[in-house]
Steps between C-alpha positions, in 0.01 A plus 500: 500500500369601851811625711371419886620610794714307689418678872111618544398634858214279598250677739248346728192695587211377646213531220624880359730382183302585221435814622873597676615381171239737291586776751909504483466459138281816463764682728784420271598547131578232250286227758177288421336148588714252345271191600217379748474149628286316691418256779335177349289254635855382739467815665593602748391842396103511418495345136463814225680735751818680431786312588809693336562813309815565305582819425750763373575790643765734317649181345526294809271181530318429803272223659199586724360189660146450697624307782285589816593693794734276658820723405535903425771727423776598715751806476753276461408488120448830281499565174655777388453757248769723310326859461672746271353830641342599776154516317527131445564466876226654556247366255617114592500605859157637489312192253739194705355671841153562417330305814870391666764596716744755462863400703835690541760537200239503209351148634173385424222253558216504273164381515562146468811523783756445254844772563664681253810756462394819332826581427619846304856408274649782663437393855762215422706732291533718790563225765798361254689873485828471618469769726413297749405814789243607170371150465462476869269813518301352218413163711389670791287726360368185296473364837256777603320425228128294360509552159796597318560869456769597242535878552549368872763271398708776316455756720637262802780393248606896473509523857 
């Protein structure tokens, strides 16, 4: 029995899909192609052309669609992504920004415009201390940050 997701992020690019999809799922482990479909003869997409891409990255499902260039991503959805260490911070940061955008607080936009949250466990470990003057110190200097910088993060939590 197939167990499906209930809840898939559905993403509209313009005519990129296959190949955001081929690209994310080379940047991430435990992610592949799941299935390509599509336009027929009803269109509208040119019939033969790619018209969605599932795939999985880490375990989560997602949807790429073809849909033309009448919409693109905003800010005001991310994705983001739990890093364990700062090497993974910096490996994701580097392969998710390769020909995008780098923004404040370990914010990206790749390639394809789409944000993401390159986000270090500890950063939110740090934030949640209940010495509130130490957790204060760590969000500004994560404030006066691009990408997240760990070492940075504990040295402003010592003070």
């Amino acid at each position: 029995m197939q167990i499906t997701q209930k809840i898939k992020p559905f993403l509209w690019f313009d005519d990129q899909a296959e190949e955001a999809a081929a690209h994310y799922v080379s940047v991430f482990e435990d992610s592949r192609v799941l299935e390509v479909q599509r336009y027929g003869e009803a269109g509208p997409g040119t019939p033969g052309s790619v018209m969605t891409v599932e795939f999985e990255l880490a375990g989560q499902r997602f949807v790429a669609l073809n849909g033309g260039p009448q919409f693109t991503f905003t800010e005001a959805v991310s994705f983001s992504v739990d890093c364990a260490d700062q090497e993974e911070v910096d490996r994701l940061w580097a392969r998710l920004g390769e020909g995008g955008e780098e923004g404040p607080c370990g914010w990206l936009k790749d390639k394809y415009g789409l944000s993401w949250q390159v986000t270090p466990r500890r950063l939110i470990e740090l934030l949640g201390d209940p010495d509130q003057a130490a957790a204060q110190r760590v969000m500004q200097a994560m404030l006066g940050m691009r990408k997240i910088d760990i070492q940075g993060l504990e040295d402003a939590y010592r003070g």
